[in-house]
N, C-alpha and C positions, 0 to 999 in steps of 0.2 A: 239505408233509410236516413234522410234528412231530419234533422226535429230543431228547426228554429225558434222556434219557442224555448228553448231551452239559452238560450243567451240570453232572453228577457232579462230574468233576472239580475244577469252581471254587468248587462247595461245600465240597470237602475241603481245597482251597487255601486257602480261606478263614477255614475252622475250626482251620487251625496256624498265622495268621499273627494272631489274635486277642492282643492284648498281654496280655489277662488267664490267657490260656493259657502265656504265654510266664513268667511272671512263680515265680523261683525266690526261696527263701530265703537271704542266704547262711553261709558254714561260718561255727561257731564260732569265737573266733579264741582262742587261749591269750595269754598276755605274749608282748609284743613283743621281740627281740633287740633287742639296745642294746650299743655299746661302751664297755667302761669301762677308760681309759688306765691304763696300767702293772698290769692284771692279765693273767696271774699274773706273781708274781716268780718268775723260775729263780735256782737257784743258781747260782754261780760255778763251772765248767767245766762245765755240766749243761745244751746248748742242747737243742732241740727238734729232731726230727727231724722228718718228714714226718709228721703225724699222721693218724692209722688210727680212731681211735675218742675218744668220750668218755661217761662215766656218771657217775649220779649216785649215791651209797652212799643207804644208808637213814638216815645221821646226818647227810647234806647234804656232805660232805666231796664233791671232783671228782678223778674216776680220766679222767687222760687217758693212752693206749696211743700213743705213737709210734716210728719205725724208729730212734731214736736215732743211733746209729755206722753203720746197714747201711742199705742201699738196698731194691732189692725181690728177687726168685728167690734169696735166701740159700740156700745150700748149708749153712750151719751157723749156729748160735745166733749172736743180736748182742748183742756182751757187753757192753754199756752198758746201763745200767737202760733200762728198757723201757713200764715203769708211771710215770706221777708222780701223785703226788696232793698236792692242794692244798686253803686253807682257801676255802669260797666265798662267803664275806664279802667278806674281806681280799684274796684271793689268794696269800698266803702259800705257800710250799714246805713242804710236810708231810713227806714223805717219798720213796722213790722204790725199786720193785725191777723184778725181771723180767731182769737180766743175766742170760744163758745160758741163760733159759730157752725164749723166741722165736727162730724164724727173720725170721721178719713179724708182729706183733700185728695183730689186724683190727678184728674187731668187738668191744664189752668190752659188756657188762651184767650187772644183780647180780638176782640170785633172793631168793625171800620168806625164807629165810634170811639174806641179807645177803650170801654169796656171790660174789664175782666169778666170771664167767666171759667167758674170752677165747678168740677162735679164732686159730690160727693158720695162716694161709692159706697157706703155704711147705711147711709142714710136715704140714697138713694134719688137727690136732688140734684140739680143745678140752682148754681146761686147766680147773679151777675151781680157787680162790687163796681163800684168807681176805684179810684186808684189809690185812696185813701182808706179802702174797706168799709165804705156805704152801702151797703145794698138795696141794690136798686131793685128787685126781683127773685123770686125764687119758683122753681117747679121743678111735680114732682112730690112724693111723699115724703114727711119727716118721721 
């Protein structure tokens, strides 16, 4: 007795296990991460807190957002600058704000205006900042 049926299956086994079936492209890949010693320079009494976020402005300048002075579940603003940004060349200290304005800085990115905007995951807002740390807007609960 015949049972054709019975190769089904190792026909189909067969047909996923073809290397030419198997065979993927792979991702793109962007620049490589690389380290480069002694960037950034912090200023003197200005360390790094746990860092939350980094972005890159639209004139190449780097906004990094870290917990400065505060840890995490603040109950109120960390009064130590909160923003720093630096030259991305050099690594140079450009500037630095965000004192009392975070509880937690989180995520940071800049919109087609040029815009920062940070979220504040303690508190539970978004802010958006000019690049000097003006704020331009906030929502969201404080």
């Amino acid at each position: 007795m015949r049972r054709p049926w019975l190769a089904l299956p190792w026909v189909v086994i067969l047909a996923c296990i073809d290397p030419a079936a198997q065979e993927t492209s792979p991702a793109p890949m962007g620049e490589p991460y690389m380290v480069v010693e002694g960037w950034p320079t912090l200023p003197v009494g200005k360390p790094f807190g746990r860092v939350y976020g980094v972005a890159v402005a639209p004139n190449g300048e780097i906004f990094v957002a870290h917990g400065a002075d505060g840890g995490s579940a603040n109950a109120t603003p960390i009064s130590g600058d909160t923003i720093f940004v630096f030259d991305a060349a050099s690594g140079a200290f450009l500037r630095s704000f965000g004192g009392g304005l975070f509880r937690l800085p989180h995520a940071i990115t800049f919109d087609a205006l040029g815009h920062l905007w940070v979220t504040d995951s303690d508190a539970g807002e978004i802010v958006e900042l000019d690049v000097f740390g003006r704020v331009l807007s906030r929502a969201g609960a404080r």
